[in-house]
N, C-alpha and C positions, 0 to 999 in steps of 0.2 A: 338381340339387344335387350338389357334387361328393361324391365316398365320400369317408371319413376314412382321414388316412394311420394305417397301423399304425406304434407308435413301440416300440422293444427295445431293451431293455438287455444290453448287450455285456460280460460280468465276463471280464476275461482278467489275468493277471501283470503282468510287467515289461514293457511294449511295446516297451522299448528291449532286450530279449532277443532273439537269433536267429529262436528258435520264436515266441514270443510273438507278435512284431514282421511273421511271417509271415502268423500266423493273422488278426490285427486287418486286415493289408492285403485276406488277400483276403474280408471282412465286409466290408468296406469296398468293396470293387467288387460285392457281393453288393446289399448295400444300394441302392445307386445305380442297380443293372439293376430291382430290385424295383421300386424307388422307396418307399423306407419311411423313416420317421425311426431313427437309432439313437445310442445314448449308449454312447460307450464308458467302462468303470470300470477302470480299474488299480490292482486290490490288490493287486500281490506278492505274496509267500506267505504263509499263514497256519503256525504253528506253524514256521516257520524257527525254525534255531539260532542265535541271535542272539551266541550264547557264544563258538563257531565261525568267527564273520564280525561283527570287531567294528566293521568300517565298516558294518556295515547295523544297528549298535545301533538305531534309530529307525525303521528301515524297517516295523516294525508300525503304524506311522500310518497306511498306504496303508490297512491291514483295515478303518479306519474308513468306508468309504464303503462300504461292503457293507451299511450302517442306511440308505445314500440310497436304493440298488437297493431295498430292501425296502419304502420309505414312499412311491417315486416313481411310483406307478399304469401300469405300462409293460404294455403288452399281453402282452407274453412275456419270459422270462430267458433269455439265452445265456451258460454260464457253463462257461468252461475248466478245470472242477474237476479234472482231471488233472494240469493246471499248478497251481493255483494252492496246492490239496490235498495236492502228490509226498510232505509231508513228515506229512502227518496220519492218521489210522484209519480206517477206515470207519467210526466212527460221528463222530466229529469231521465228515467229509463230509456225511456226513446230518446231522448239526448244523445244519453252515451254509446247507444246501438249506430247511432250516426255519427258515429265516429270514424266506424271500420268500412264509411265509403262504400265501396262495391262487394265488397268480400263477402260472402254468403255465412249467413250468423244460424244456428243453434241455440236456445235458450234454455237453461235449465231452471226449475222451481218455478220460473213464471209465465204466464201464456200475455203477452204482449203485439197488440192489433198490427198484421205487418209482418209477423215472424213468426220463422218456426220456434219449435219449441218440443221440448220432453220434463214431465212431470207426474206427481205421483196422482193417481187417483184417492181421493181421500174420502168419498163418503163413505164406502163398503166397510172399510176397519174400523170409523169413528162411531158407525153406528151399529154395529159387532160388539165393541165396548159400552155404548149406552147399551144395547140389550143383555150383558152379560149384568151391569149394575142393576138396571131394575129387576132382572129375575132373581139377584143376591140377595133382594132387596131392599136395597137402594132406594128413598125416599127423597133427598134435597140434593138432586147433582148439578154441580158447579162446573164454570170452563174458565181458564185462565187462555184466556186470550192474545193476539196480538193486533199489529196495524190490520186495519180493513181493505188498504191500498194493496197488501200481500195478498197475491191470490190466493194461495195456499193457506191461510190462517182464515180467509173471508169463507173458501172451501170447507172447509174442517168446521168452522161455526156454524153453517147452512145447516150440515150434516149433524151436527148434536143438536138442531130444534128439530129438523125433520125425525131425527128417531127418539126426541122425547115427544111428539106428537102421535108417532105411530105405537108407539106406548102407550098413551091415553095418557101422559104426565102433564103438567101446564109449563109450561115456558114462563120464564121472571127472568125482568132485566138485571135484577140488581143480585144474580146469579151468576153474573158475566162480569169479569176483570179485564183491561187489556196491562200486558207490561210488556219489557224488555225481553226482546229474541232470542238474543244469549242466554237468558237466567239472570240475567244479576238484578240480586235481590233491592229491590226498591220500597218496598215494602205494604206489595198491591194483595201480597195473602194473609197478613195480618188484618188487613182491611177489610176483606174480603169475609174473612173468618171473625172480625169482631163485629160486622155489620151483622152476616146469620152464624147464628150460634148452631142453628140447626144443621147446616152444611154437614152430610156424611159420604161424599165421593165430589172428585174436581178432576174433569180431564183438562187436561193440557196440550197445547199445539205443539210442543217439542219438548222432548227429555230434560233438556238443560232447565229449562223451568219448571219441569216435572222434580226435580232434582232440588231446585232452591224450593218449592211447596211442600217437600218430604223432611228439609230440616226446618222451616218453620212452624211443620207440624211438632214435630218431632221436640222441639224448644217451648212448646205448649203443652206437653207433656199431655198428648193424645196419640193412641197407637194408631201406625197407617196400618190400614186393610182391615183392623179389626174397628174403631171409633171411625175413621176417615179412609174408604179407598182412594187410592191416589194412582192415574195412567197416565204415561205419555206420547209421545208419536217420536217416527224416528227407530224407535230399538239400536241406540249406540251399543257398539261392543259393551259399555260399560252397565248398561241398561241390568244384566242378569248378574253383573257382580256386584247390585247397590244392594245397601243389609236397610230392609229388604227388600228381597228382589222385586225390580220396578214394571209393573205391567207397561205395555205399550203397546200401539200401535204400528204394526212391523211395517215401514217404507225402507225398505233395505236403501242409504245412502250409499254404499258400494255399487250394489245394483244398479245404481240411477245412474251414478260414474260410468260405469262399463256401457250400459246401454247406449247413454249420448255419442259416445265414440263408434259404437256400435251404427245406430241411426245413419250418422256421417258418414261411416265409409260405407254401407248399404248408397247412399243419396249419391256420393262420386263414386261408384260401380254402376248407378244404373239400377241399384234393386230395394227402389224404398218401399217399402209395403206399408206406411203410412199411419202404422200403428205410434203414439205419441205417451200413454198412460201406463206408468207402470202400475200394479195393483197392490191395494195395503189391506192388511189384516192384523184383527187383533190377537194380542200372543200373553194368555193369562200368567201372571204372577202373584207373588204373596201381598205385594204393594195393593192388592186391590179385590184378597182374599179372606176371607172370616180361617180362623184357624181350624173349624168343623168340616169348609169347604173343600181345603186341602186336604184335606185325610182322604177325601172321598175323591178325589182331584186327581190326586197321584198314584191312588190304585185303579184307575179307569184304566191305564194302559195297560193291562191286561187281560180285558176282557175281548172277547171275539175271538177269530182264526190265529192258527199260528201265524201267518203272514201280517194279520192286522197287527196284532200282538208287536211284533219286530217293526212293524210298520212306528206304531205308538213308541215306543223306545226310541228308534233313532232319532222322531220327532224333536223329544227329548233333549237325548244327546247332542244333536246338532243343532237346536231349536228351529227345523223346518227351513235351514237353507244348505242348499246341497253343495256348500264348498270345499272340501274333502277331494281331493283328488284320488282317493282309493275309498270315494262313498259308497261305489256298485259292489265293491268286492265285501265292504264290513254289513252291508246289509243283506248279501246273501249268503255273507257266514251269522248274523243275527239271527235271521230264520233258522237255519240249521239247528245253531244252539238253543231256540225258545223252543222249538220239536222236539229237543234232543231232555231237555230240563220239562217238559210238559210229560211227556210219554215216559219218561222212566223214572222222574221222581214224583210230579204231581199224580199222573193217574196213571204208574205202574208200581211194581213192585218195591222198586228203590232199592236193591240190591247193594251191597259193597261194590261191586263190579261198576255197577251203574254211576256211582258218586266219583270214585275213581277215575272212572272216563270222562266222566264231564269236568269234571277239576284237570283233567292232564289235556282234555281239548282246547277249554282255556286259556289255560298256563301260555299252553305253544301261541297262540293266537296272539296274546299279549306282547311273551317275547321278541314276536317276530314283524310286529309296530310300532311305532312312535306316536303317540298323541301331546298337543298340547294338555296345560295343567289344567285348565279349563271343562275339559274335555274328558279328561282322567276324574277328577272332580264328579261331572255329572254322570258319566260310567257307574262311580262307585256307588251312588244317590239311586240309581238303578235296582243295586242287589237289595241297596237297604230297603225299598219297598216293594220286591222281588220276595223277601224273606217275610217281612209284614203280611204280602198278598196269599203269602200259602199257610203261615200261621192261622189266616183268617179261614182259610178256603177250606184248609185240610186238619179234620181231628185227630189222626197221626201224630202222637210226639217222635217216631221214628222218622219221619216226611221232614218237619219241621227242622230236627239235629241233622239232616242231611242237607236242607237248605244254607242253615246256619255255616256247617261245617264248607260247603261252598265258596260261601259268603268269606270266610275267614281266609281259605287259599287264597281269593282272589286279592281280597285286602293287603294280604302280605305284597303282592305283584305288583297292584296301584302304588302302593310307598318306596318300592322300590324305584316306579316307573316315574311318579310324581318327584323325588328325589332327584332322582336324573336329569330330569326334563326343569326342574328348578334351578341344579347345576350348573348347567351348557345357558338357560337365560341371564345369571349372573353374570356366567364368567363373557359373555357377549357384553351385558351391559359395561362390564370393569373394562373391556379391551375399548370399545367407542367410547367411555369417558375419558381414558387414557390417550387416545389418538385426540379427543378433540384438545384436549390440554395441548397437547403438541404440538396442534395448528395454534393454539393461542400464543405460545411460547414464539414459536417460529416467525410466525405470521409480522411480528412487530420486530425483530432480531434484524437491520437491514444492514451495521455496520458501515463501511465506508461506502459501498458500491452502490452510490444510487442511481448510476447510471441502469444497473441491473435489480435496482428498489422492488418494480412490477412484480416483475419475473421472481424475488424472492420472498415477494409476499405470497405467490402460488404453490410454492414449493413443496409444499407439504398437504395440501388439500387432497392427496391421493388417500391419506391417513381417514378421511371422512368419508372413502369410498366414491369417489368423484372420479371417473376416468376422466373427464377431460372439463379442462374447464378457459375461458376466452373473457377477459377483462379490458372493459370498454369504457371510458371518459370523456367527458364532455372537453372540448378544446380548455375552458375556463372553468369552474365550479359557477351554477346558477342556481339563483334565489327563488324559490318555488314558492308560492304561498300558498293556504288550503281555497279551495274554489277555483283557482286560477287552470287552464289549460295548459297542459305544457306542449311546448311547440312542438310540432313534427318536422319542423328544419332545422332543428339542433345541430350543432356541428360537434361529431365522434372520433374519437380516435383510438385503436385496438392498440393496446399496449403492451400487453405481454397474452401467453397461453402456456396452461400446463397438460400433458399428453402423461400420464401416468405419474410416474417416480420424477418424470424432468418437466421442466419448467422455460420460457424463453422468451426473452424482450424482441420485441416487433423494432426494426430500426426504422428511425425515426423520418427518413423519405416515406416507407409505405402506412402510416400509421392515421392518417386520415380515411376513412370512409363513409359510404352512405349509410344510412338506418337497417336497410336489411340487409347488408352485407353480414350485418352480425349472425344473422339466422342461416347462413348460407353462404358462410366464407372457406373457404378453398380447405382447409386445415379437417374440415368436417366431412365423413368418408361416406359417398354415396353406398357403398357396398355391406355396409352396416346400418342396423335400426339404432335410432338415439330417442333419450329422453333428456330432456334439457329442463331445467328450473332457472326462472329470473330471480337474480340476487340486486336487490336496489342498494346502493350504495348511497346514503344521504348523513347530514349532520345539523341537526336541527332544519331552520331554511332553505341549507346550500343540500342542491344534488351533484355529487359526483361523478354518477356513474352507474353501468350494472356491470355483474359478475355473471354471465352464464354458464351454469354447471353441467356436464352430464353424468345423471346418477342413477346409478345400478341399480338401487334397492330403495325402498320406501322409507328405510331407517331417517334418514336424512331430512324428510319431510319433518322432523322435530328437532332440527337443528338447524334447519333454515334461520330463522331468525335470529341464533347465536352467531350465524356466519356475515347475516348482516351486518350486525352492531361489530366486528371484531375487523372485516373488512373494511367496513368505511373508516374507522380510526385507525387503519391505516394506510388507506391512500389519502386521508386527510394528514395523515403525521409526513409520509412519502413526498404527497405535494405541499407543505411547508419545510421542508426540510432543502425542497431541489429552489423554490424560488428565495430563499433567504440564505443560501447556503453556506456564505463566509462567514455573517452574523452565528447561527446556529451551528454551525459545524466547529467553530471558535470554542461556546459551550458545551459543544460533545466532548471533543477531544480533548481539552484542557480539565474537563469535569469541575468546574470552578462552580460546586455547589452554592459554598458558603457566599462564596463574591454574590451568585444572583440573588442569593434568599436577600441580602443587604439591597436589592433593585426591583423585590417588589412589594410592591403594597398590600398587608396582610390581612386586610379584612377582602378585597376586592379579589384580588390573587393580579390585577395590571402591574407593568410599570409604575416605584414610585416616583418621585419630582428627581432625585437622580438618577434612576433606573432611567426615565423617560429620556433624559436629555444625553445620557450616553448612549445610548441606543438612537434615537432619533437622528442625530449628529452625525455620527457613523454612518448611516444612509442617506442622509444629505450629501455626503463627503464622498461615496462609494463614486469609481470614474463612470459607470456603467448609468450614473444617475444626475451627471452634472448635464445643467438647463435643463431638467427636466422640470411640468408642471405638477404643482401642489397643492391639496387642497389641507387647510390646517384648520381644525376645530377648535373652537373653545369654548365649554360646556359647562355649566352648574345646574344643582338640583336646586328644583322652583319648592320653596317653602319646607325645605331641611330643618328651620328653628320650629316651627309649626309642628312639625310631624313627632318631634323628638318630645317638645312640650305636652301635648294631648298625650301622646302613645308612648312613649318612653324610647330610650336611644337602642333598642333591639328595634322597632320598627324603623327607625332611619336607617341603621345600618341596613335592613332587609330590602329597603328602599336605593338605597346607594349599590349594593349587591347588583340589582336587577336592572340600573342603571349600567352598572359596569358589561353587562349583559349584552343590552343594547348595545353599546355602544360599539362591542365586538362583533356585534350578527349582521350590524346595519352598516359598519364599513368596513369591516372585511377583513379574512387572513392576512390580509400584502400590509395592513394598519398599522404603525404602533400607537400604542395607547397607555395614555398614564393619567392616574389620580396624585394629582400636585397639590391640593390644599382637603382642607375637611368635605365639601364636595362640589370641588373643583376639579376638571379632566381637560386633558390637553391630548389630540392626534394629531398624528400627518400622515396626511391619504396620500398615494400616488392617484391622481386625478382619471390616468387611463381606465385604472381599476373600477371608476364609477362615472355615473353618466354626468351628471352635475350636481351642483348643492343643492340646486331644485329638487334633484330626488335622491340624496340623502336626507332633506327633511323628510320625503315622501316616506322613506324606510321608517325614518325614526318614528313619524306618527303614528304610523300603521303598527309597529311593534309595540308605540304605548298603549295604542288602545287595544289589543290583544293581550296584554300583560294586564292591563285593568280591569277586562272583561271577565277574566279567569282567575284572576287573584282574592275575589272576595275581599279584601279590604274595606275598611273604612273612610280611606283616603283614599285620593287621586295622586298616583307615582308620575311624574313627569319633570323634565329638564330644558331648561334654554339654551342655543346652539350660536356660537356666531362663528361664519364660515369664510376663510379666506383665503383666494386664489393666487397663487402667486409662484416665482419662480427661485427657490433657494442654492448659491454658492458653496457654501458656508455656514460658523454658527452662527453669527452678526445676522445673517441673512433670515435666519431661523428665529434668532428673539428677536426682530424685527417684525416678521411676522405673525408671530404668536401674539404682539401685542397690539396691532393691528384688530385680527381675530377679537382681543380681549375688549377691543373697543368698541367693536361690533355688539358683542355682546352686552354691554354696558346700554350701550344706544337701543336694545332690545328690548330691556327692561324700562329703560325709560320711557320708551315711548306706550308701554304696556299700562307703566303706572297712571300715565297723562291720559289713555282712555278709558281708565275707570269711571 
């Protein structure tokens, strides 16, 4: 009987982030060598300042899938509380760890009292780099910093006094910046740098910031490495393509990825050996090199044995991590050729014969590889100081023309190989542009069959390289706020899956389940390893739903969050389309553009005073809805002459916009809503849809103070509601009501005025 696969849950940030994006890759080849199942969750961060970063107002949505990790039976948690936590407390962290109840947790970046945990060792690299700057030397080095509450940043600072002490350097606080994790530039290294002038090297806790310090230098019109070195920590991919290249501190985040998985399924076999640290080192660049440094920098690799020699090259080449899955075989053709170019052209004869053979050794060697262009790039960067090194070495001008003439076969071979290998990354990237178009296209095309809506919004997600993918919704669409926990007795329902090329609606007896039926429903083949990614499905407040993917290839990790945003609009268009569907489907198929443009109100984009009452009316009238109860609104904005007087009528209208806003978030898709007078609005709620008036104020306050808190304004945006419950036949019944409502509101203000 075969063992059962172990399956993990993978909590990490923004996948589409540098770090993040690194870590989830190499879990993701960790997985694969294990052979284990693993679900990736992307919650972004918890406790973000949403104030701060008003494009990411919503992005507390992603925190709601942290209630799936919890309820989804996973044999272990792997969770990047260092990422996901940068901006929360220790206990907030240990919060969120107690979430997952029993389930034995994993910690990555952070060491939290209680838990395991895998993280990088940080003093060895950081103070690798301090001693590489003072022996430069290096006079005033600076550390751009982060929170203190992060272990890993409190790490890394320890580590830059401890080896400016061991230097005999002094320690100054006003040497020390903290800012923003990500990098974004806030503008703590202009500060930093108008504070000491003298400042000539700043290490940084992580690339990203290493990165916003190199163009603030850079906008100062001061050279990095040469006026200012500048290191980071990290070494992202991107780290050796910055101009110029960015020294760092190597904590390989792939590494980290792979390991944590690694750890885990050692810990369920039975074979933990308890090691927890990975180790960093620093990995010199131009970002933090005098241009005299370099010359002398880059012909080091060839001093010593032939073996060192090949040794130093591949360094190089591969900058000291051995992921090359044909690394054994190019470094012991390295050796060969550095014996082969040592002995017969530096210290032998150098012969025609001899030039010949090593150019045709080459050649083949070339031909019969693929490299990235990265890779090809720093190959080539090789001969050019290959040829430099024996210029130098050898008084030979015959030695030197056979270097050269080397150097130029090979050059010919890189352009062709570079070409190639530029080629084949286009035309990959045109075909994944091309297919995502297609899910876009497709994705919203539902036509009449909404019986089969699910199932044909899936239809095409193979085009994204997704073998399979399982769409899950909430019974109703619920209103999530940021802080709020989301509940783990949600009530789900699996609505459609797609299995390759085909796609298929769950009918509607089996379509209710528990929470981790998702992770583990029958459709999902124990005889195969999967990788799964959570797709959250939200719309501003209201969640949805999730989309679970299984995906083949890493590609995908940068187009998660397109699938987000494309998916939820539409099982938000799917589910308005199935609960209004006489009304909207009227619209569809008659295509009565013009009639609606004349229904709605064109600054707000609502129903206007006729839009409202034909539409309204209609749904009072519908058989499906007689004696049903209602709740009917009637609304104005509080000090509209006010606003428009002081600020001019752009801010009212901006004002009345955000009103209209409201008034759609806070009672809901099932609402209609209309702007009847200058800013006057009139709904009618079906009552089921919400709990009572008591908490429709509740929504509305909450969303005005969240709209004021982040709007920066000068003024206070807000509106008076008057709410009336009742039971409509008819249209009588309806302006009956409505003025009721209008009464209410009248009496609101009155009595508002009277306790002045």
């Amino acid at each position: 009987m075969r063992k059962k696969r172990f399956h993990i849950a993978f909590v990490e940030a923004n996948v589409m982030d540098k770090f993040s994006n690194q870590i989830v890759k190499g879990a993701m080849a960790a997985a694969e060598k294990y052979d284990i199942d693993m679900t990736i969750f992307p919650v972004k961060y918890v406790n973000h300042d949403i104030r701060q970063d008003v494009d990411a107002l919503f992005e507390y949505q992603y925190n709601s899938l942290l209630s799936l990790v919890a309820s989804g039976k996973f044999d272990y948690i792997v969770i990047s509380i260092g990422s996901i936590g940068y901006a929360c407390s220790l206990d907030k962290k240990i919060q969120i760890l107690q979430m997952f109840g029993d389930t034995p947790i994993l910690c990555v970046c952070d060491e939290l009292p209680g838990y395991d945990f895998v993280r990088y060792e940080n003093a060895v690299g950081i103070g690798e780099a301090v001693d590489y700057l003072v022996k430069s030397g290096r006079k005033h080095i600076c550390m751009m910093g982060g929170d203190s509450d992060n272990v890993d940043c409190e790490e890394r600072y320890m580590a830059y006094r401890a080896a400016l002490e061991r230097n005999q350097m002094p320690f100054e606080e006003r040497f020390v910046k903290c800012c923003d994790l990500a990098g974004r530039d806030d503008g703590e290294t202009d500060v930093l740098l108008n504070e000491n002038p003298e400042v000539d090297a700043i290490i940084c806790v992580t690339d990203m910031i290493a990165a916003t310090v190199c163009e603030t230098v850079k906008k100062r019109n001061k050279r990095i490495g040469e006026d200012i070195a500048v290191v980071g920590f990290d070494d992202l991919p991107f780290a050796a393509q910055y101009n110029p290249p960015l020294a760092s501190v190597r904590a390989d985040a792939q590494q980290l990825g792979f390991y944590s998985i690694q750890c885990v399924v050692n810990i369920l076999n039975g074979r933990d050996d308890g090691e927890r640290f990975l180790r960093s080192s620093f990995v010199q660049r131009a970002s933090c090199m005098h241009d005299g440094d370099r010359l002398v920098d880059k012909l080091d690799m060839f001093e010593g044995t032939y073996e060192e020699i090949a040794t130093n090259i591949l360094g190089y080449i591969y900058e000291d991590q051995e992921l090359s899955d044909n690394y054994v075989m190019v470094r012991s053709f390295c050796i060969y050729a550095v014996s082969m170019i040592m002995e017969r052209i530096v210290e032998g004869r150098c012969q025609e014969t001899d030039v010949s053979y090593i150019c045709h050794m080459l050649e083949t060697f070339f031909d019969g590889n693929q490299y990235h262009h990265d890779v090809l790039m720093r190959i080539m960067d090789v001969f050019e100081y290959a040829v430099e090194w024996v210029g130098k070495e050898c008084a030979s001008n015959h030695k030197k023309k056979a270097m050269e003439r080397i150097r130029k076969v090979i050059y010919a071979k890189f352009m062709t190989g570079l070409i190639s290998t530029t080629s084949k990354e286009s035309n990959r990237t045109f075909d994944y542009a091309h297919n995502t178009n297609l899910v876009i296209r497709e994705s919203l095309m539902f036509g009449e069959d909404l019986k089969n809506g699910y199932a044909n919004m899936l239809s095409k997600l193979y085009a994204l390289d997704l073998k399979k993918s399982y769409l899950y919704l909430l019974r109703e669409p619920m209103i999530y706020h940021n802080g709020e926990i989301f509940p783990q007795d949600a009530q789900w329902q699996f609505k459609a899956y797609q299995d390759g090329v085909h796609a298929f609606a769950i009918p509607p007896e089996e379509q209710n389940v528990p929470p981790d039926y998702m992770f583990h429903n029958p459709f999902i083949s124990d005889d195969e390893r999967h990788t799964f990614i959570v797709v959250d499905l939200y719309s501003r407040e209201y969640q949805y739903g999730v989309l679970i993917s299984e995906i083949q290839s890493e590609d995908f990790l940068m187009t998660w969050e397109f699938v987000v945003y494309q998916m939820s609009a539409a099982v938000k268009m799917v589910g308005l389309l199935d609960a209004q569907n006489r009304i909207l489907e009227e619209l569809h198929t008659k295509n009565l553009s013009l009639e609606e443009e004349s229904k709605l109100d064109e600054l707000t984009g609502l129903y206007n005073r006729r839009g409202f009452y034909d539409v309204a009316n209609k749904l009072i009238a519908m058989e499906q809805n007689v004696g049903k109860e209602w709740i009917i609104c009637y609304a104005d904005m509080d000090k509209l002459k006010e606003v428009n007087d002081a600020y001019g009528h752009i801010e009212g209208d901006y004002s009345l916009k955000n009103l209209a806003d409201c008034l759609q978030m806070v009672l809901g898709d099932s609402a209609v809503v209309g702007r009847v007078g200058g800013d006057e609005f009139i709904a009618v709620i079906d009552k089921s849809k919400v709990v009572s008036c008591e908490e429709v104020l509740r929504r509305k306050e909450q969303w005005i103070k969240e709209l004021n808190d982040t709007s920066m304004k000068p003024y206070r945006i807000d509106m008076s509601m008057g709410l009336y419950e009742c039971r409509c036949q008819n249209s009588y019944d309806l302006k009956d009501a409505i003025d009721k409502a209008d009464d209410m509101l009248y009496a609101i203000k009155v009595k508002r005025k009277m306790n002045r």
